[in-house]
C-alpha distance (Angstrom), angle and dihedral (degrees) to the residues before:
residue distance angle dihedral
X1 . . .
X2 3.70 . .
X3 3.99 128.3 .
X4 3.79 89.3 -100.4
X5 3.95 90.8 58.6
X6 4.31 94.4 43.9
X7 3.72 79.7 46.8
X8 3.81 94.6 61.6
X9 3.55 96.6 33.3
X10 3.58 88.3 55.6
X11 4.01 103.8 42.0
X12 4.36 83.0 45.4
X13 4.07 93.8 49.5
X14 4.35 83.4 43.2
X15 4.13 82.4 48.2
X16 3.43 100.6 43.4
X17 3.93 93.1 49.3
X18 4.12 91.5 44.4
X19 3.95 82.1 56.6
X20 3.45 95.6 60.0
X21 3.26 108.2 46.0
X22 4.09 85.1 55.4
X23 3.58 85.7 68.0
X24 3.71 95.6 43.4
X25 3.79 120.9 33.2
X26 3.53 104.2 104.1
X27 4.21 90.3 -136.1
X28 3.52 116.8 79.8
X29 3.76 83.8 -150.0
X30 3.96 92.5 60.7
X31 3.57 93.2 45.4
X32 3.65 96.4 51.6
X33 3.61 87.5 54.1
X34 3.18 100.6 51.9
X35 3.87 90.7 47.7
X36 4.13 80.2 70.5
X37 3.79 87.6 53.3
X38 3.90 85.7 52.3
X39 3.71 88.4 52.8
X40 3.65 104.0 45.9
X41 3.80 90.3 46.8
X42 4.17 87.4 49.4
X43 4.12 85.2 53.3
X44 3.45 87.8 50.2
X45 3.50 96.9 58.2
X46 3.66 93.6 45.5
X47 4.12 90.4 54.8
X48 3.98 79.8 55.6
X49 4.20 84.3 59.8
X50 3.59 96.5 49.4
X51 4.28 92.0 -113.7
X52 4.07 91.4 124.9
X53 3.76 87.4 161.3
X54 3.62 101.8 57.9
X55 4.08 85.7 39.2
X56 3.97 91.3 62.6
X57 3.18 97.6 38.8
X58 4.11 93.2 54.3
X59 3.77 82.1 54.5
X60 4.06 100.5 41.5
X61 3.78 91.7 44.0
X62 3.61 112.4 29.2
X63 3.71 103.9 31.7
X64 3.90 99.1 27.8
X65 3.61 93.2 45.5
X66 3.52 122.5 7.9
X67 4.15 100.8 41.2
X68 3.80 79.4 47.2
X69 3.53 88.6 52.6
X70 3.63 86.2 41.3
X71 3.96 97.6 51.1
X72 3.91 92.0 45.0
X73 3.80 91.9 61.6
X74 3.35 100.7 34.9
X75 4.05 89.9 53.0
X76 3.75 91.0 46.2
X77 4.07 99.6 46.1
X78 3.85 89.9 66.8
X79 3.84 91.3 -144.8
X80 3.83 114.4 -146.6
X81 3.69 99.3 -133.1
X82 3.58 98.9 -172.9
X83 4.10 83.4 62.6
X84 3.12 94.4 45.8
X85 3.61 101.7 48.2
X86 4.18 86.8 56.2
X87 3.87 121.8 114.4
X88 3.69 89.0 17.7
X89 3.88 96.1 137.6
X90 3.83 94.1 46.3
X91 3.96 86.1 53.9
X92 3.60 100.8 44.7
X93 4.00 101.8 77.4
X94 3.51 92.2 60.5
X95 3.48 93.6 36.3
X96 3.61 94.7 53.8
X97 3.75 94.9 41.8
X98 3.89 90.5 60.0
X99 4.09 87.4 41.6
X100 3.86 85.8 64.1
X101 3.78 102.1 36.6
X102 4.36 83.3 53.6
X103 4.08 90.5 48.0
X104 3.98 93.1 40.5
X105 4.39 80.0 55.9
X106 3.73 90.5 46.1
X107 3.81 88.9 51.7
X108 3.54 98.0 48.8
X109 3.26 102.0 48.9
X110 4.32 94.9 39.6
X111 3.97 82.1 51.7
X112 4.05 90.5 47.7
X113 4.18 83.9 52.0
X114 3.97 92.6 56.3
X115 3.96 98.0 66.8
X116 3.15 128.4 97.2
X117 3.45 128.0 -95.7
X118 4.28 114.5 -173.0
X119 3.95 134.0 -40.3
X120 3.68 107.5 -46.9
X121 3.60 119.4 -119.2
X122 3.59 133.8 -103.9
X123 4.02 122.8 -98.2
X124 3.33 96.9 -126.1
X125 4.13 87.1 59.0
X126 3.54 86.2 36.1
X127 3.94 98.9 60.2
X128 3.50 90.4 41.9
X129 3.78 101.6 57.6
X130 4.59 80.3 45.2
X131 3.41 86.9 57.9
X132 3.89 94.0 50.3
X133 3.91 102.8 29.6
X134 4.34 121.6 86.2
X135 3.09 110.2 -158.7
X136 3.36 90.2 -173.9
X137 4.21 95.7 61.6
X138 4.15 84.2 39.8
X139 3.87 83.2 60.2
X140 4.01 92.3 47.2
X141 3.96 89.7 46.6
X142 3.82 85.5 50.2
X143 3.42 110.4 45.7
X144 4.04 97.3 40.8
X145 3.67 95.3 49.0
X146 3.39 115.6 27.0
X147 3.39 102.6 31.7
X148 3.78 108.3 13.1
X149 4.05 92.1 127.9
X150 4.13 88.7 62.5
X151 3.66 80.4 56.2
X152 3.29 103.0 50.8
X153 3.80 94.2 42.8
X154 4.21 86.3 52.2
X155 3.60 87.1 48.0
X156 3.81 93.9 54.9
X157 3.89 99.0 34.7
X158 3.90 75.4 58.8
X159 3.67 95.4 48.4
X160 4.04 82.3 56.8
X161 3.43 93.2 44.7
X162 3.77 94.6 56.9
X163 4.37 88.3 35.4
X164 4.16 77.3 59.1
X165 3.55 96.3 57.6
X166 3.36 106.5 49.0
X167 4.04 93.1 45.4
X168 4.00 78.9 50.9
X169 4.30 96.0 54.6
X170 3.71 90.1 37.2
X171 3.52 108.1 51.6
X172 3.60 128.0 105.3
X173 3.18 112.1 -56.2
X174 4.95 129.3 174.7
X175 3.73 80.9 -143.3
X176 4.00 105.1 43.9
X177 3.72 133.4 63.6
X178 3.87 103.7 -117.5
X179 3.48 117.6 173.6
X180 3.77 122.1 -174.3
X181 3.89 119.5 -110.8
X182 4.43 81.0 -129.5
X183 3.41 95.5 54.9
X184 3.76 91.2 41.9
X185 4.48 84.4 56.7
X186 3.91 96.4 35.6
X187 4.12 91.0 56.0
X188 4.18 115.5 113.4
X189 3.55 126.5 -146.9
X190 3.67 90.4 -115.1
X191 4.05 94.2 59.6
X192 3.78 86.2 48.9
X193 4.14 91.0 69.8
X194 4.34 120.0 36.1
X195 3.76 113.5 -178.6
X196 3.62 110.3 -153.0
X197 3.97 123.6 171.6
X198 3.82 123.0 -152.6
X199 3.26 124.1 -150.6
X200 4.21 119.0 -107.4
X201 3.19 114.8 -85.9
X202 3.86 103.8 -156.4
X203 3.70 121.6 38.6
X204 3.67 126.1 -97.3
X205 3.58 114.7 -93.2
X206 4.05 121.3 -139.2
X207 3.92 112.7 -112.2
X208 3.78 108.3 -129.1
X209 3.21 116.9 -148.2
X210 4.06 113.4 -134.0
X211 3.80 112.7 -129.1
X212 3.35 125.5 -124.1
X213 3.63 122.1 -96.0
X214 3.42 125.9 -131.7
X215 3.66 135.9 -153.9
X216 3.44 143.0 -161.8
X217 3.38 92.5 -98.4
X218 3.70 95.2 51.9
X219 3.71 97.2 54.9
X220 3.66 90.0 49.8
X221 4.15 91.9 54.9
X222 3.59 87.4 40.7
């Protein structure tokens, strides 16, 4: 076994346990965290297949700015986890049933991937069409023309996504201030401003007058 193959043994085993806990740490926090383990360990296996650009971009994207994303809302939603974690039994059969009919597809069609297809080519053909091919622009060409309508309908089930969150942190909450984008139009300029006076709270004090002082001088002109 060569480095290359420990390598992906190791980053899958680190990927494979990162997954799990997602599914089981008990706070949302830790599991969102650990999703970002997940996805650095899934970059590092595509640097091992030579696709750099989809390997920074899982890290740019998803871990600098979605699982942020991610992390912000789940900290500020204050998720009840005792609520959440109710009817979990009556759930589970059909949750697990459709958990194994996804990972028998997965299998099939990652077994289907593994045969053969001709005569492999030669290196020296083989380094020569590496030095030549992008697959960076093949990407591009791909994903705006053949399948630039799967984009666009990630790109708006995103836009939900994010529309989703924000309704979730701002609705109305006993302990936040909400105030209603109607209120905020129907308010007058005289409700903005409410003069109230209070009463004194000490009582006035009688100005003294200071006599005048007189000098020597002044009694003599007088």
């Amino acid at each position: 076994m060569d480095v290359k193959a420990g390598l992906f043994y190791v980053f899958s085993a680190l990927l494979l346990f990162a997954a799990f806990r997602v599914i089981t740490a008990r706070n949302p926090v830790h599991a969102a965290l650990y999703l970002v383990l997940a996805f650095f360990q899934a970059a590092m296996i595509w640097m091992l297949l030579k696709a750099e650009f989809l390997a920074i971009a899982l890290v740019l994207v998803y871990v600098g700015a979605v699982m942020v994303l991610f992390l912000f809302v789940v900290m500020m939603l204050d998720i009840n986890i005792d609520s959440v974690r109710q009817g979990f039994w009556r759930h589970f059969p059909l949750a697990g049933a459709i958990g194994a009919l996804i990972a028998l597809e997965m299998a099939a069609v990652l077994m289907g991937g593994f045969r053969p297809v001709g005569e492999p080519k030669s290196s020296v053909a083989a380094g020569e069409i590496a030095g030549q091919f992008s697959n960076t622009r093949e990407l591009g060409k791909l994903l705006y023309s053949e399948y630039v309508f799967p984009v666009q309908i990630a790109a708006v089930i995103l836009l939900v996504a994010i529309i989703a969150a924000i309704a979730l942190t701002l609705r109305g909450r006993k302990d936040s201030k909400h105030i209603g984008a109607s209120e905020q139009i129907r308010v007058k300029s005289q409700d903005r401003l409410t003069l109230v006076k209070l009463p004194a709270t000490q009582p006035a004090q009688p100005i003294v007058e200071a006599a005048p002082a007189v000098t020597a001088e002044g009694e003599k002109k007088a």
